[in-house]
Every structure is written in C-alpha cells, then in structure tokens.
C-alpha positions in Angstrom: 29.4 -0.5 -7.0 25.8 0.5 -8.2 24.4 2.6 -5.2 21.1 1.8 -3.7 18.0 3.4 -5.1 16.2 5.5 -2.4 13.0 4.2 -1.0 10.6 6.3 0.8 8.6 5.6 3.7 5.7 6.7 5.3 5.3 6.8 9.1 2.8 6.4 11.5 2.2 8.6 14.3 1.6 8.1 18.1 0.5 11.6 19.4 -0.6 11.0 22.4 3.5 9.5 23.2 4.7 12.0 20.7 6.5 8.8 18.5 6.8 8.6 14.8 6.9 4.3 14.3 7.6 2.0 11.6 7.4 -1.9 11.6 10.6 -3.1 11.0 9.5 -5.1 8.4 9.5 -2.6 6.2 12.6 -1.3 6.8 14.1 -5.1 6.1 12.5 -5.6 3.1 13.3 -2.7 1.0 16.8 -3.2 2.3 16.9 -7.0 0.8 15.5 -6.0 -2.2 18.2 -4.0 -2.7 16.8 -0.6 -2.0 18.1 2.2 1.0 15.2 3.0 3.3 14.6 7.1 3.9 12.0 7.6 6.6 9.6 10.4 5.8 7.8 12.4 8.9 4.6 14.5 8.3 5.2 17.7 7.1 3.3 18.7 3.9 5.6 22.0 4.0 8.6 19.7 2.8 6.6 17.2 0.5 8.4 18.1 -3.2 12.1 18.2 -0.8 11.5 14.6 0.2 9.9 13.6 -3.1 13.4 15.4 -5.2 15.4 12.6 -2.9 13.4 9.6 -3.6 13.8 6.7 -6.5 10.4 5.1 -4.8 8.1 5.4 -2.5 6.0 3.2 -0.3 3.2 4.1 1.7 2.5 2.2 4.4 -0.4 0.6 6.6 -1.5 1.8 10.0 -4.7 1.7 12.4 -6.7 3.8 11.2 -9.1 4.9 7.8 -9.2 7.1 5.3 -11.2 9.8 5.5 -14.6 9.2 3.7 -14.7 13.1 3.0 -11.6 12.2 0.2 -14.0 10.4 -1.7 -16.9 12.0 -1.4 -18.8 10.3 1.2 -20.1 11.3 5.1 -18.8 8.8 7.7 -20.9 5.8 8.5 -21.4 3.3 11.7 -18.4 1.4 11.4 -16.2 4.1 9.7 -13.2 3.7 12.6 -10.6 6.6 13.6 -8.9 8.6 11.0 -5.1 10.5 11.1 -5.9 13.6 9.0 -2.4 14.9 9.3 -1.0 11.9 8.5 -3.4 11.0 5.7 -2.7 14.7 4.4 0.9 14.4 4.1 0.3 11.3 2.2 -2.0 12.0 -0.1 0.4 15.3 -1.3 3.5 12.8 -1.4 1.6 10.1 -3.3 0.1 13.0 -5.7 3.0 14.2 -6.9 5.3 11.0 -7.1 2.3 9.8 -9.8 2.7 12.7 -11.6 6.3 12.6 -11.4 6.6 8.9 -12.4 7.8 7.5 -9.8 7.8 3.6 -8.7 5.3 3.3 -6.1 3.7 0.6 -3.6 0.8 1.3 -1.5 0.6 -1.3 1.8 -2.8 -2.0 2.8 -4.3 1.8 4.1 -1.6 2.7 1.4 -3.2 0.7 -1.4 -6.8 2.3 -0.3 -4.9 5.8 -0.2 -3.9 4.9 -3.6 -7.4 4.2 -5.2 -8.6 7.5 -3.7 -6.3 9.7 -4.8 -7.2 8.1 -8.4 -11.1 9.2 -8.1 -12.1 5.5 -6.8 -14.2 4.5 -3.4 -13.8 2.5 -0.5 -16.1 0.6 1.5 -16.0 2.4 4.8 -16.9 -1.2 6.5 -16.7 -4.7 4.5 -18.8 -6.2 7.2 -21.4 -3.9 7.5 -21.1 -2.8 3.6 -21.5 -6.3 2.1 -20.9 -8.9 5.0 -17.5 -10.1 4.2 -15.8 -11.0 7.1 -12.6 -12.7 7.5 -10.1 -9.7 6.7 -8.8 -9.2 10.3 -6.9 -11.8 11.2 -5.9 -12.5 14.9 -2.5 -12.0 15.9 0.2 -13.2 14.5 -0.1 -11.0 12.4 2.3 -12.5 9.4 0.6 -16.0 8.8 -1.2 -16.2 5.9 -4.9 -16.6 6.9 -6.8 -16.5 3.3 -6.2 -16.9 -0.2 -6.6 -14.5 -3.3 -6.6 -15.2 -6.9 -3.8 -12.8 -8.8 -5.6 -12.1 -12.1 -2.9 -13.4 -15.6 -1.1 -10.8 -17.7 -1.1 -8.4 -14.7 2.4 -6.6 -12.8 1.2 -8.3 -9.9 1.2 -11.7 -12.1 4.8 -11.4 -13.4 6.3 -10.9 -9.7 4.5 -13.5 -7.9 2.6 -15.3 -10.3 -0.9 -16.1 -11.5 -3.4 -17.5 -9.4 -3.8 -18.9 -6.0 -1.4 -16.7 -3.5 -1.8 -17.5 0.4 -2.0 -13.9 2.6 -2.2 -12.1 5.8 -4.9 -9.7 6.0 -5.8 -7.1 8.4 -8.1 -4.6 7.4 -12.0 -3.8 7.9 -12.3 -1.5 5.0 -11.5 -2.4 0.7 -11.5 -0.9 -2.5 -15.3 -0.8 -4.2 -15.2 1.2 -7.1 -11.6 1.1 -8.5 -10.3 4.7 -9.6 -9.9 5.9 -13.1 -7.3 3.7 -14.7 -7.4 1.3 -11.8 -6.5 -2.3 -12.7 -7.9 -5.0 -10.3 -5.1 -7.1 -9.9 -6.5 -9.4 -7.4 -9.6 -10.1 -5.5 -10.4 -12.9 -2.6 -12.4 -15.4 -2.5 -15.7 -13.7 -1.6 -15.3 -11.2 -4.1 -13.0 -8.0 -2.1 -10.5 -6.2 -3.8 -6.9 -7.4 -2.8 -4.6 -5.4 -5.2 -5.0 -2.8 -7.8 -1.7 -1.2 -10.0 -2.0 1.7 -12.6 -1.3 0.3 -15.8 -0.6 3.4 -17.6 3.1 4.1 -15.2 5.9 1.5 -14.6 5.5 0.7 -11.6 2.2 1.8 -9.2 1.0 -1.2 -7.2 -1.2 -1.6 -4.5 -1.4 -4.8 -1.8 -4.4 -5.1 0.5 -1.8 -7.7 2.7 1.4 -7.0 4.2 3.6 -8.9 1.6 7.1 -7.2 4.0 5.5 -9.4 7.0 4.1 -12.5 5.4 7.3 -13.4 3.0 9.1 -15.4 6.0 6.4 -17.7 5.2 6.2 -17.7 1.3 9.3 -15.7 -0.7 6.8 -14.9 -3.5 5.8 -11.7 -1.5 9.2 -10.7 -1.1 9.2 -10.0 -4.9 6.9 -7.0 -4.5 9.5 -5.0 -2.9 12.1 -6.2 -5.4 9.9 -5.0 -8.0 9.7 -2.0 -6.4 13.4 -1.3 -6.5 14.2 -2.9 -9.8 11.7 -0.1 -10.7 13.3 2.4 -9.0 17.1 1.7 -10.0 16.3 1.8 -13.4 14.1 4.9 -13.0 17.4 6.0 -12.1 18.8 5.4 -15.1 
C-alpha cells in the first residue's frame, strides 16, 4: 500500500490561553484527499527540520493581517491585528518550500502570505481601499455567500472548473498588485482577487475562501486539496 504523502500545517496561536488551534476542517480534508496531516508549531529555529519531513504544505487562515511592513507599506486605519511570530515562521516555511519545489496551498491569510513573499501587495482594507464590501460573511461560516469567476486554462480551472464557482469568504483585506510571476486565477464579481497560483512550479495555489469548509456544500472545492496531494505523492516519486 502506497503511503500517504505528508502534508504540513500551519497553526494558529492563542497566547493569551497558551493554545496552538487548528479547524478541523483542515485536518479532514487533507486526510480525504488522501494526504497524512503533520501539525507545524512556530519555531523558526526548526523550519528546514519540518520542511525535510514534508511532501506539501498548506498555510492556513487565521484572524489576523499580514504585516504591511512585509510589503513595504506603514499600517493604515483599518489595517486590523497582526501575529508576527506566527507570520514569521511562515513566511521562512513558505520561503523555502518554493525554493525547494514543493506542492503548496495558501488558505485565505495563507494565499495573501503567498503573494507577499513573491514581491506583490495587499490591500490593507477592501472597504476602505476601494469600497468592496461583501467579503465577511456572517456566521456560518461554510455557506457559500458570493460567486467568483475561475479564469480558463488556469490549475485552478482544471481542478474545479472554469467559470462561475459559489464561495465562503471571510476576509477584509485582498491581493492588489499580484507578485512577480503571480497568475490571477480568479477574481469576484466586483473586481477582488480570489486566487492566484505560480505558474512556473507544479503546484503553488492560493484560495481567498476556505474551499476545506465550504465543500460539504459543493465537492468541487474538495478537489483543491486533492490537487494538493496528487501533487505531493508524485513529488514523491
């Protein structure tokens, strides 16, 4: 029997109740798509250990923003909290497993994280940087609540298909000026940024949604993380 490729993921941190957590759904979906789940906790110290164990790696979402300071920016009204440690630890994992080739998915802060490290910008505030509202939907949290439109001939295209793709979305901050040899891969309806993947590696997607939460209600997502693996297993090889 074919062992499971190793799948990374990042956690979030609750300092002031000195947790690491994880939504399960992440946890489930790597293991359906065929994939074994290895937790990673901060520690920039051991980044290149964790990164010798992985097949793939997924960063994940979380409450908070990236650091304007990564791309070059001062903080605005409306920038909200940061996680430096947590971003930091990141940013070094998700570094090295582009330069080492390695299947990756970035998860909403993830898929920002991902366009930064790449030399691209975010909009510290979609509301007060070009007025889009809509992007944080009210609980639950794993109903679709808009549309975006997956651009043709794209990764993103040939795992869930072309065109219209219902979403949840929960974010108050977007990709504006894609990184150097960022793809758009899909933008909403008014016009923000929804996924971005890196053309020139096998697999390096980004998703603005959280396709581990929102596949109960359309299996199409769940074909992210299968890409993901598939990626990873024959990485493997």
């Amino acid at each position: 029997m074919t062992s499971r490729p190793r799948i990374g993921l990042t956690l979030d941190a609750d300092e002031g109740r000195g947790r690491y957590a994880l939504g399960r759904g992440y946890v489930d979906a790597v293991l359906a798509a065929g994939g074994l789940p290895i937790l990673l906790p901060h520690d920039r110290s051991v980044a290149g250990a964790y990164l010798a164990l992985l097949d793939g790696l997924v960063v994940t979402g979380g409450a908070f923003d990236v650091p304007p300071e990564l791309y070059g920016e001062v903080r605005r009204e409306g920038c909200g909290p940061t996680k430096p440690e947590r971003t930091a630890f990141e940013k070094d994992l998700l570094e090295a497993a582009l330069a080492a080739r390695l299947p990756v998915l970035g998860v909403c802060g993830g898929m920002q994280l991902l366009n930064v490290v790449r030399g691209g910008t975010l909009h510290q505030d979609l509301v007060a940087d070009v007025g889009a509202t809509g992007h944080e939907q009210p609980p639950p949290k794993d109903v679709p609540s808009h549309e975006v439109v997956v651009q043709p001939g794209t990764a993103l295209a040939q795992l869930v298909g072309p065109g219209p793709l219902a979403v949840n979305s929960t974010h108050h901050q977007a990709v504006r000026d894609p990184g150097a040899g960022v793809l758009v891969s899909a933008r909403a309806q008014d016009g923000v940024i929804e996924a971005i993947e890196l053309p020139d590696l096998e697999f390096a997607l980004g998703v603005q949604w959280h396709p581990e939460a929102v596949s109960r209600h359309d299996p199409r997502h769940a074909a992210i993380y299968r890409g993901l693996v598939d990626a990873a297993r024959s990485a493997r090889r």
